[in-house]
Structure formats: C-alpha cells, structure tokens
One Martini backbone bead per residue (centre of mass of N, CA, C, O) as a GRO file, in nm:
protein
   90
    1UNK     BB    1   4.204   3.229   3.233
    2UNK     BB    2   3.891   3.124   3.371
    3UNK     BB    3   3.634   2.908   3.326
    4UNK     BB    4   3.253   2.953   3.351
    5UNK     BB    5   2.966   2.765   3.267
    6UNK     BB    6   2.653   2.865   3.186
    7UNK     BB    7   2.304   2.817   3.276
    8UNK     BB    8   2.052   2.907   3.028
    9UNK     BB    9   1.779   3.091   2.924
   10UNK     BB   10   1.673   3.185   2.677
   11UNK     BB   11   1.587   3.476   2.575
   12UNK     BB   12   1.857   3.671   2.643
   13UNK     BB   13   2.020   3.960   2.733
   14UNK     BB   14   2.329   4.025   2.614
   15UNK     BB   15   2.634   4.275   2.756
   16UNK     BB   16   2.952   4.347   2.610
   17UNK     BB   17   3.259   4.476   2.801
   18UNK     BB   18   3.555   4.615   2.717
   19UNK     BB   19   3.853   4.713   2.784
   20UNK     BB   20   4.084   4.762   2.534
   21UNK     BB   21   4.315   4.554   2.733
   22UNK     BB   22   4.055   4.324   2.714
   23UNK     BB   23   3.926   4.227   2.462
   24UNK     BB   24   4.104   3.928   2.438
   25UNK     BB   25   3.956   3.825   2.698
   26UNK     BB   26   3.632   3.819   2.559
   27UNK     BB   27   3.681   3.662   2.332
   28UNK     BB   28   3.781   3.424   2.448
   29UNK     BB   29   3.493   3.382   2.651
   30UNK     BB   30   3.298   3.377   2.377
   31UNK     BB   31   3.414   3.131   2.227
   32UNK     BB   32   3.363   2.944   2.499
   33UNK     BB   33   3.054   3.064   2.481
   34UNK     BB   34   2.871   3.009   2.204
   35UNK     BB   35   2.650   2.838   2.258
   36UNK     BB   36   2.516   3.041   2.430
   37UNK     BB   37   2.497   3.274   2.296
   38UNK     BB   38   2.330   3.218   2.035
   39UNK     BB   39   2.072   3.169   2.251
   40UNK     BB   40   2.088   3.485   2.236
   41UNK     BB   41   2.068   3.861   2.281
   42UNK     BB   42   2.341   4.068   2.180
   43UNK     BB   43   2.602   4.299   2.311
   44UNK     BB   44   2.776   4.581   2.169
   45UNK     BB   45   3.046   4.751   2.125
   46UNK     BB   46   3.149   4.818   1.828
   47UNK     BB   47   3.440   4.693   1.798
   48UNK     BB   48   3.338   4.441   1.985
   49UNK     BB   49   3.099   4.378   1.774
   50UNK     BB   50   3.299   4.336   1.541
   51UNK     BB   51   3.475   4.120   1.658
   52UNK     BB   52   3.248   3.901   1.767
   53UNK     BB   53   3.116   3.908   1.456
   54UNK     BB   54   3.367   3.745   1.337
   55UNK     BB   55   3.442   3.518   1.482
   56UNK     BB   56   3.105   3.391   1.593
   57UNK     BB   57   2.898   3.427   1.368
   58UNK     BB   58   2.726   3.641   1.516
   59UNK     BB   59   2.519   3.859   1.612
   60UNK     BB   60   2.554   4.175   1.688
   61UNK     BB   61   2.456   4.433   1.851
   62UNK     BB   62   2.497   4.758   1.831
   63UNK     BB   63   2.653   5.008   2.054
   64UNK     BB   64   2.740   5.289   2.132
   65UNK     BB   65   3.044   5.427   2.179
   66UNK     BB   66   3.145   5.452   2.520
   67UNK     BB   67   3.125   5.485   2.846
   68UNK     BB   68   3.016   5.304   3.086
   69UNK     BB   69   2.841   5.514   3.169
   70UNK     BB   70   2.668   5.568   2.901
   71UNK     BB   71   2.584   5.254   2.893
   72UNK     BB   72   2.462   5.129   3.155
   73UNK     BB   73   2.151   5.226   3.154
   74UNK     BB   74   2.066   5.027   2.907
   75UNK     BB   75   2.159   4.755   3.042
   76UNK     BB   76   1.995   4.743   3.278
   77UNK     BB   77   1.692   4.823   3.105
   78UNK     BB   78   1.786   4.537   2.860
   79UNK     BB   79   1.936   4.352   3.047
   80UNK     BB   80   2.004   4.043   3.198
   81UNK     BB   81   2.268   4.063   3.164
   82UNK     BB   82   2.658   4.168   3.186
   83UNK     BB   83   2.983   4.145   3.084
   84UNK     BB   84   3.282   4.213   3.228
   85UNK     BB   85   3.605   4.329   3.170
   86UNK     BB   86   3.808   4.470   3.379
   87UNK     BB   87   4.015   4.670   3.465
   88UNK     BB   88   4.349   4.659   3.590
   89UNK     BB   89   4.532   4.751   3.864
   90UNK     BB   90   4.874   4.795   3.894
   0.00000   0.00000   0.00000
C-alpha cells in the first residue's frame, strides 16, 4: 500500500475507521502518518481506537463500536475528515 502525506492546519477533528480486515493496513497508515496526527484530535472505534492508542502512544477519542451507518452521522458532523480503508470485494 502506497502512502501520500498530506499538510494541514492544526486543531482538525480526524476519525479513523477500518473493517476488522482492513486494520492492520490503517495502523500502517497512522503509523506513517504519527506525526500529523499528534497535532489533531483523533476518534476511532472500540477496538480500533485501543490498536492506534497503544502503537501511537497518542490519546485517541474512542467512539462506540458498531456499523459504518451508525458511526457516519457522528462522524461527518464532528470531523473535518475522515478516513477510510474499505473492505475490497474479491
């Protein structure tokens, strides 16, 4: 998987979301990505949020577990991004 940094402005609101196949490929990701990260406030779900908090060593808001539909509506009127890693269909 090919990574692209990107510059932003402080204080973004970013929330990570990976299906459980995928998450191994987000931890990468923000892994890659620590250092943008730090100066944000991140979320993620349950699981997701205890992985990137433990390798990051960075606070991550931990949003309840649950379906992309239950989790969007949250997500798209609290974060200024979002990020992804979608499952792929075989």
């Amino acid at each position: 998987m090919s990574h692209k940094k990107i510059v932003m402005v402080q204080d973004k609101k970013i929330t990570l979301v990976a299906h459980d196949n995928k998450k191994r490929d987000l931890l990468e990701w923000a892994m890659f990505n620590r250092e943008l990260l730090a100066n944000h406030i991140v979320f993620a779900t349950g699981t997701t949020g205890d992985a990137l908090g433990g390798k990051l060593g960075l606070t991550i808001n931990k949003l309840q577990s649950g379906t992309f539909l239950t989790i969007h509506p949250f997500c798209s009127q609290a974060c200024c991004m979002l990020v992804t890693i979608p499952q792929q269909n075989k």
